[in-house]
N, C-alpha and C positions, 0 to 999 in steps of 0.2 A: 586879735580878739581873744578875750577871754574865754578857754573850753573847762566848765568845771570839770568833766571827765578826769581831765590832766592834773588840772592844778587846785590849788587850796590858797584862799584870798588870805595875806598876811599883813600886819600893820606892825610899824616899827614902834617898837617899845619906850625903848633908849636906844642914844648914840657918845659914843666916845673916841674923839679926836686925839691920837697919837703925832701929828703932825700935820702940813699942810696936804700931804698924800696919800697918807695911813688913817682908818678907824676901824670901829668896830660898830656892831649892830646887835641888838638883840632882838628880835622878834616874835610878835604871839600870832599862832596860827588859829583859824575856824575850826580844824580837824586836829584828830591826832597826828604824829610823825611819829612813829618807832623809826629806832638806827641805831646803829652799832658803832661807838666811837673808831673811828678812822673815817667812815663812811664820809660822806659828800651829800649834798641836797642841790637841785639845780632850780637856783632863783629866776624872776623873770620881769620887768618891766614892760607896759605897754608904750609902742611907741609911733604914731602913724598909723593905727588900724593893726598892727603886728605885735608879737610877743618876742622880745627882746632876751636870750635865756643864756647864761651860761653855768658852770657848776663851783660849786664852792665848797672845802670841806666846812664841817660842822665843827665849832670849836666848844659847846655847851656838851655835857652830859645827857643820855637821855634821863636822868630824873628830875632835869631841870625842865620845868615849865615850858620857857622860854627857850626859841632859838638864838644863837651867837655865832656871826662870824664877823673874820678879820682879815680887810678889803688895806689892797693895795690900789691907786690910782696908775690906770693906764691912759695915756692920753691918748692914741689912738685905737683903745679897745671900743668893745662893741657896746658892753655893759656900765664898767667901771666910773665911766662918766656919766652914766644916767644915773647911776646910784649915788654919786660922791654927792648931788646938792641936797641928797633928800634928809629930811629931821625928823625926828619924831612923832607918830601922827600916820607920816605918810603910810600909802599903800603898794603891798607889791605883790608879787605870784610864786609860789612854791609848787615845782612838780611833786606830785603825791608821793613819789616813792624814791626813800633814799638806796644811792649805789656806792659801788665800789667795795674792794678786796682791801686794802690797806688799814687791814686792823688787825690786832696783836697773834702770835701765831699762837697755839691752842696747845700745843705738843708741850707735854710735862717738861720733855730734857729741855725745849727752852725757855727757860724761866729768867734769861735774861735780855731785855730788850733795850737796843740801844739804836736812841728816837736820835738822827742828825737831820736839822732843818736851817734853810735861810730865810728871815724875816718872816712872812704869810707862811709859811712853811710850817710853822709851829703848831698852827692853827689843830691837826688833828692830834697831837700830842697832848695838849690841852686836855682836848675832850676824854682822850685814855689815862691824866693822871687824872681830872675830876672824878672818873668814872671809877677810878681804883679808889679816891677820898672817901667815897659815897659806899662807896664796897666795906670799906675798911671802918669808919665811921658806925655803920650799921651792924655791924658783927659779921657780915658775910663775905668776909675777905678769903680768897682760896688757901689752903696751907699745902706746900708754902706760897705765899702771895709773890708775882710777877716782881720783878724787880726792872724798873724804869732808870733807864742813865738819860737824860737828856744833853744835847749837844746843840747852843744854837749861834746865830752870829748873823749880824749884821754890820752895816756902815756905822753905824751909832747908837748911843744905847735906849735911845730914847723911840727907835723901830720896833725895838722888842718889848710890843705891848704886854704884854705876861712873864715878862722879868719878877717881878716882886710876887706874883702869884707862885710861879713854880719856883722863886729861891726859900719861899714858905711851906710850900709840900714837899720839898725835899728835907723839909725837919721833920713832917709828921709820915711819909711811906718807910715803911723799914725798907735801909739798902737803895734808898733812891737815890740818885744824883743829878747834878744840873750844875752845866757850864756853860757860860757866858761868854762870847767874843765879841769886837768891834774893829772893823779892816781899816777902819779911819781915825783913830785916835786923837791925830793933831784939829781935829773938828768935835771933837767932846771931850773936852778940857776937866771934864769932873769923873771922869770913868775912872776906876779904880782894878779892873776885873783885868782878862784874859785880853790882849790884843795880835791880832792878824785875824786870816781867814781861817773858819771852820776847819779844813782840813789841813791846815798848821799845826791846827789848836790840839784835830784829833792824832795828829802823829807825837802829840807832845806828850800826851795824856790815856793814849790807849793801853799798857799795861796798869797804868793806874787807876783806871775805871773797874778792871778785872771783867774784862769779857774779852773771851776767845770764841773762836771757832768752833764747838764743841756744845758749847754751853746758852749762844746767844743769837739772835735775831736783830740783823740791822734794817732800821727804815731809813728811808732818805727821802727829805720832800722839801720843796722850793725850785732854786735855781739849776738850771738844767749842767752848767760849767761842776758845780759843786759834787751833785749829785756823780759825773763821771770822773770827777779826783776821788771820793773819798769811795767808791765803789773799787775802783785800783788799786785804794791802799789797802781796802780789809780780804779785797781778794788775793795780795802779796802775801798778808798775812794767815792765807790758809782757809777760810772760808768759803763754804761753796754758794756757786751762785743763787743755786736756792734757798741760799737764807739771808740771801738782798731783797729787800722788797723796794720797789719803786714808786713817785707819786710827782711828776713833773709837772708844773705850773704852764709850762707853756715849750714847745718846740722848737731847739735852734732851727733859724732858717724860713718859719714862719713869720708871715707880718704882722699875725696879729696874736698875743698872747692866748690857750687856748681859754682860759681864767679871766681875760680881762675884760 
């Protein structure tokens, strides 16, 4: 049952199919949302008399209207199947108030943030380049403005819904960067980019990005395997642990994704 207390009734805007398992969502809320690009909103579905809720990060800016996010399919999740048939139109539940710590860290010395994500993973980086476009765009960009490396990777290229969006803002953020991987190559015959795993890619390319330990802020969000390779390589590399920030999609060892 629906408690307005909690939640704020939303209707899907648009939808955009990336594959048979992957989209995205836009949606318009009744209420405001204020949030902080990294944050998360936790959606909701009725289902049975019950409210069906898991969390999701926010892939839209707050100065966009519209909320956005980008939904992998779990076949035995909780959510993910009750959202994948729905179009446009439909209705769903928003708790009132966005959470979470995984947004950029504040401190002047670092000014450089270097976003590693798998597939869904990207989703809050999104929202932190938008949010620096909109910055920047407007004349209120900080000096010196954040500098964003993005790192991302998937099986295929056609998973990385926001390819063509962030290979375009890294021509307009000064100092931005954005690398693309694919672990499956011999299954996307048109890829032209980076292939193995993310933290291949990032062993390949970390003095070339120019972010040390000193200077920069690693995120890590997606795949829980991902996230504890490439946490070893930049803590090899002399980084303390406090300037790992974490954002895992779901719990080895778990049966049910905590996201899905």
């Amino acid at each position: 049952m629906v408690d307005s207390q909690r939640h704020i009734r939303a209707v899907i805007a648009s939808r955009t199919d990336f594959g048979d398992d992957l989209w995205s969502v836009r949606i318009r809320l009744d209420a405001p949302f204020p949030f902080t690009p990294g944050q998360y909103a936790t959606l909701g579905v009725e289902r049975d008399g019950r409210m069906v809720e898991r969390p999701y990060s926010i892939v839209s800016a707050p100065a966009e209207q519209e909320l956005e996010f980008f939904f992998e399919l779990v076949p035995d999740g909780a959510l993910t199947p009750l959202l994948h048939p729905l179009q446009a139109g439909a209705e769903l539940h928003v708790r009132r108030r966005a959470k979470g710590v995984f947004t950029l860290d504040p401190a002047p010395a670092r000014r450089n943030h270097l976003l590693v994500a798998t597939v869904t993973g990207v989703a809050p980086y999104v929202s932190m380049v938008r949010a620096a476009l909109h910055d920047r765009r407007a004349g209120r960009a900080p000096d010196p403005p954040p500098r964003l490396v993005v790192v991302e990777g998937a099986s295929r290229s056609w998973e990385m819904g926001y390819l063509a969006e962030l290979e375009r803002a890294a021509g307009e953020l000064p100092g931005m960067r954005h690398v693309a991987t694919v672990s499956r190559p011999w299954e996307d015959s048109g890829w032209r980019g980076e292939r193995g795993r993310v933290e291949d890619i990032l062993r390949k390319h970390m003095d070339a990005l120019e972010v040390g330990p000193e200077d920069t802020t690693v995120y890590l969000c997606g795949h829980p395997g991902m996230i504890a390779n490439v946490r070893g390589i930049v803590e090899r590399r002399g980084f303390p642990r406090t300037s790992i920030h974490e954002e895992q999609y779901w719990t080895p060892g778990k049966a049910a994704p905590t996201r899905g």
